[in-house]
N, CA and C atoms as an extended XYZ file, in Angstrom:
210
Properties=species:S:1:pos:R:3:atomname:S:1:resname:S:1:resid:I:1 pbc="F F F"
N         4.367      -10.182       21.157 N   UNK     1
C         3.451       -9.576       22.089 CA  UNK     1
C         3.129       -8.162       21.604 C   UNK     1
N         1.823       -7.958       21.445 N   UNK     2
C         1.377       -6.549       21.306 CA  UNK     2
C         1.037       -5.810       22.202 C   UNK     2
N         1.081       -4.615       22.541 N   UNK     3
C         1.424       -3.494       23.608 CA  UNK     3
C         0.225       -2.527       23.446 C   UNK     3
N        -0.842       -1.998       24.111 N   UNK     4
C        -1.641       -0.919       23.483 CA  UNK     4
C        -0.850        0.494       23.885 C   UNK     4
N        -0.724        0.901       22.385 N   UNK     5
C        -0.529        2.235       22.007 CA  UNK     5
C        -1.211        2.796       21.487 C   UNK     5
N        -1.714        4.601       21.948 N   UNK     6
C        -2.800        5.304       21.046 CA  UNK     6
C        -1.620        5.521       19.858 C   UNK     6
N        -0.658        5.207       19.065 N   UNK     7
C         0.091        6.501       18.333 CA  UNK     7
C        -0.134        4.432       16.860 C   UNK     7
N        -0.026        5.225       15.855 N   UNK     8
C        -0.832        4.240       14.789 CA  UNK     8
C         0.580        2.846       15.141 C   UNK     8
N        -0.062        1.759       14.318 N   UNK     9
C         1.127        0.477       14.354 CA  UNK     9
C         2.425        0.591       13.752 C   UNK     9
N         2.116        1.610       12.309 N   UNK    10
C         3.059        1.647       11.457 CA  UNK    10
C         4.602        2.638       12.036 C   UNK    10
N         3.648        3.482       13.066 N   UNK    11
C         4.909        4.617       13.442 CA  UNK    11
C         5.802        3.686       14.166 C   UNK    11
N         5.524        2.724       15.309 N   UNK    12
C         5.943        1.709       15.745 CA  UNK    12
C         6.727        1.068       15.284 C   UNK    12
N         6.669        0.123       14.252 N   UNK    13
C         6.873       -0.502       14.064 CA  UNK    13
C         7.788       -0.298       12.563 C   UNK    13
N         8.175        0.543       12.368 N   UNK    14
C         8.371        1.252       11.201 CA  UNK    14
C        10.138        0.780       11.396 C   UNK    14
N        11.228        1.013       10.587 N   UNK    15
C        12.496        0.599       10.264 CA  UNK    15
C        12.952        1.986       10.306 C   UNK    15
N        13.912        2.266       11.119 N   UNK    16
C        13.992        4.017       11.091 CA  UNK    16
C        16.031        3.756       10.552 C   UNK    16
N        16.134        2.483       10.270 N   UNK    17
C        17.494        2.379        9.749 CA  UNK    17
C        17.421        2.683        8.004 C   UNK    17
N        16.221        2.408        7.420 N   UNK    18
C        16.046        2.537        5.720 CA  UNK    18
C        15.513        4.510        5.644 C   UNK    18
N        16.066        4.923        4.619 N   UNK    19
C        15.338        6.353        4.226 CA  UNK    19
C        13.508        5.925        4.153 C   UNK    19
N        12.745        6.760        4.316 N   UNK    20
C        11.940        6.620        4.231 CA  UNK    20
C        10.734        6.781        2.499 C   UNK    20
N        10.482        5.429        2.248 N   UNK    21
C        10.066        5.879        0.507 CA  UNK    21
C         9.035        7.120        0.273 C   UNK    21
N         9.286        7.766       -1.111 N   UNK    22
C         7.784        8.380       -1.195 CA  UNK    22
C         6.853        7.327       -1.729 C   UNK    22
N         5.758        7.536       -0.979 N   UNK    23
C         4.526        6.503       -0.942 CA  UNK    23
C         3.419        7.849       -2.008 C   UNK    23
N         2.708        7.057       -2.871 N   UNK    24
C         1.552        7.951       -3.342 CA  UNK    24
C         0.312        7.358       -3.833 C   UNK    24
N        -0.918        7.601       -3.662 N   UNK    25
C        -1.977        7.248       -4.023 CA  UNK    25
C        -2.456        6.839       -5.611 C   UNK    25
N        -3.164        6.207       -6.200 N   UNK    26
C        -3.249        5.630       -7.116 CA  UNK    26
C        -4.801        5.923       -7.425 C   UNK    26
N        -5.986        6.143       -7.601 N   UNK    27
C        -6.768        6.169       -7.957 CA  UNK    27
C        -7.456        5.633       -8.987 C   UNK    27
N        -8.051        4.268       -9.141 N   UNK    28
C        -8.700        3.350      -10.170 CA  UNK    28
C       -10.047        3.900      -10.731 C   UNK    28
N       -10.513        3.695      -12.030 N   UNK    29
C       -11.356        4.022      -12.531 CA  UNK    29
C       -12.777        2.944      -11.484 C   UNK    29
N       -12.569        1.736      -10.888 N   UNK    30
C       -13.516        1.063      -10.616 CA  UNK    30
C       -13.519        1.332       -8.569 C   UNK    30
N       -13.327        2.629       -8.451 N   UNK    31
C       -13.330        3.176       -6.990 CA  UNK    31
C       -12.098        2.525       -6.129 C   UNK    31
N       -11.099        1.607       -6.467 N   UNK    32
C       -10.329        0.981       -5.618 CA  UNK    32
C        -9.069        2.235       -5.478 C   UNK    32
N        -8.352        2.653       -4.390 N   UNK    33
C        -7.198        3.249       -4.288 CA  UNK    33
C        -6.331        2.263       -4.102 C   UNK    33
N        -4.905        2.532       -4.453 N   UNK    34
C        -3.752        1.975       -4.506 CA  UNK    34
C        -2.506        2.919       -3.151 C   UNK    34
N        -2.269        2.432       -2.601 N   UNK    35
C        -0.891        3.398       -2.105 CA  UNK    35
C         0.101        2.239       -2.200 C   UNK    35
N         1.020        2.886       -2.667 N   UNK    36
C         2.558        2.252       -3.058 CA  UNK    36
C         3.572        3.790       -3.072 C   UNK    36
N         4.362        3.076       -4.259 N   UNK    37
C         5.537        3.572       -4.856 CA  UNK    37
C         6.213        3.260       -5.995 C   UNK    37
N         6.711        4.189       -6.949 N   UNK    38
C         7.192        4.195       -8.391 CA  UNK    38
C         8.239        3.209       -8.371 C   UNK    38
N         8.063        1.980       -8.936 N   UNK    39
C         9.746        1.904       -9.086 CA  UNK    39
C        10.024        1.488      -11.036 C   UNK    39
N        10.867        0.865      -10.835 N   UNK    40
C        11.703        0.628      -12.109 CA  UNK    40
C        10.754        0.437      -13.576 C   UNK    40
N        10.102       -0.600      -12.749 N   UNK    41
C         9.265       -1.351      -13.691 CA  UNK    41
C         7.757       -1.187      -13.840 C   UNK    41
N         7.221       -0.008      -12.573 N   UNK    42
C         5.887        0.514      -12.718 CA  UNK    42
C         5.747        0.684      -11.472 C   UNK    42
N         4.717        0.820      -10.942 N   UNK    43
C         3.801        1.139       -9.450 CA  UNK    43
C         3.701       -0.211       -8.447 C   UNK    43
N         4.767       -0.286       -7.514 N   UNK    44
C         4.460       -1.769       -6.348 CA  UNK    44
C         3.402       -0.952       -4.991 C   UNK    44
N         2.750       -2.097       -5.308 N   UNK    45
C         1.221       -1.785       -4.163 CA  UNK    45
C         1.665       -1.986       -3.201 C   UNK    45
N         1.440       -1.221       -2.127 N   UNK    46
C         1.770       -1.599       -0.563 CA  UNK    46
C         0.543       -1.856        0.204 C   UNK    46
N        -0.601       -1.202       -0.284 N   UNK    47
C        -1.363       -1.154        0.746 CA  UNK    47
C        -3.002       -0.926       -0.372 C   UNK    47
N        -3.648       -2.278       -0.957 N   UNK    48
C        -5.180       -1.539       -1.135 CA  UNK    48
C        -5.946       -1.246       -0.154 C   UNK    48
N        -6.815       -0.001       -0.934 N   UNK    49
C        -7.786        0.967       -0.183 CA  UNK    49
C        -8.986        0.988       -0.586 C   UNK    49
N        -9.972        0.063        0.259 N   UNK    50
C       -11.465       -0.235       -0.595 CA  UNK    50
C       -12.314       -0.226        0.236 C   UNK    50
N       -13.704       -0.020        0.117 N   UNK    51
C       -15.206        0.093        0.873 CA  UNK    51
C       -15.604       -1.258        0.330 C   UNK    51
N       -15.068       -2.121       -0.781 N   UNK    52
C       -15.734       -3.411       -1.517 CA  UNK    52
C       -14.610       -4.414       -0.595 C   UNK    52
N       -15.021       -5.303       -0.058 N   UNK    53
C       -14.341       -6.004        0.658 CA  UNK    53
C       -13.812       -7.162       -0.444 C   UNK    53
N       -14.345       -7.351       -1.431 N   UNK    54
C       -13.990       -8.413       -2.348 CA  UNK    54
C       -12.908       -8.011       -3.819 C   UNK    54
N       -12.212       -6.444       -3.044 N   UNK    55
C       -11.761       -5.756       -3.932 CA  UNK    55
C       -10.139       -6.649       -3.451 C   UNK    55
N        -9.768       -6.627       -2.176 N   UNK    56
C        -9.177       -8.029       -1.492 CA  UNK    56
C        -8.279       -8.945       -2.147 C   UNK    56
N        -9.444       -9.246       -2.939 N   UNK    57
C        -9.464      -10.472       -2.951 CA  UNK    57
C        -8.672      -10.955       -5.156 C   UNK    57
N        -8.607       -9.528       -5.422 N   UNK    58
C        -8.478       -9.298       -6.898 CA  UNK    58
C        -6.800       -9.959       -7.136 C   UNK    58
N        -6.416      -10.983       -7.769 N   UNK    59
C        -4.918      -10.810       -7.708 CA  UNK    59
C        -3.994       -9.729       -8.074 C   UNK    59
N        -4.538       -9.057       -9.376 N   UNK    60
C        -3.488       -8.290       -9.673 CA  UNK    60
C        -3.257       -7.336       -8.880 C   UNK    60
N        -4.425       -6.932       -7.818 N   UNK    61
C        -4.163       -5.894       -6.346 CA  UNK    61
C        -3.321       -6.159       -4.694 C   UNK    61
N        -2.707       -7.024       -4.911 N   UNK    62
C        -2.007       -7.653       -3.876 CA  UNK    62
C        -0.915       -6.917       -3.524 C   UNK    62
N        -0.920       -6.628       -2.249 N   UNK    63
C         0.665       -5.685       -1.828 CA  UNK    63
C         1.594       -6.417       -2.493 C   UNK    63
N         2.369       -5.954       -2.747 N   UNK    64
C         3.948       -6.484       -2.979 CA  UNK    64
C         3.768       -7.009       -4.570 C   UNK    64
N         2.611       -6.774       -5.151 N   UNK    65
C         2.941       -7.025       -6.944 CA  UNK    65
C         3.625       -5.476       -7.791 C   UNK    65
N         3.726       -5.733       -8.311 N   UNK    66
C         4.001       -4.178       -9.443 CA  UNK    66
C         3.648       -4.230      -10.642 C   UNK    66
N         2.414       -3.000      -11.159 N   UNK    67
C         2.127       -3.142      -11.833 CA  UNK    67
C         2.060       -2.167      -13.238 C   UNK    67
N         1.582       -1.661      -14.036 N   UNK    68
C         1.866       -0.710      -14.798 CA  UNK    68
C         0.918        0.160      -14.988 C   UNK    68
N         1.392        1.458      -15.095 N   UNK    69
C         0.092        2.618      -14.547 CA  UNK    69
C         0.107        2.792      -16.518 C   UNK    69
N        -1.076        3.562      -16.808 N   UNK    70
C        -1.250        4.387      -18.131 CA  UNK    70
C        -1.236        3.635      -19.301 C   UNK    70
């Protein structure tokens, strides 16, 4: 059941038992933003950021892949 709250979903709903990651923006040469986080093996996407709705739809842009920056 969802509840209306003015305060965003994520503050909500958020895990306040884990530290909280640093999250940082990604910026693509073809206008798409990325927000994730660094890990071991490169950059895991949490969240694409697009005005192209079919940007979506790209596999290698899928939350939860990791991919390699540079």
């Amino acid at each position: 059941m969802v509840l209306y709250t003015p305060y965003d979903v994520d503050i909500i709903m958020r895990d306040l038992t884990q530290p909280e990651a640093m999250q940082r923006e990604v910026r693509l040469a073809n206008g798409i933003v990325l927000l994730g986080q660094d890990v071991e093996s490169g950059f895991k996407i949490e969240r694409v950021v697009c005005g192209n709705s079919n940007a979506y739809l790209i596999p290698e842009f899928q939350p939860g892949m990791v991919i390699k920056l540079g």
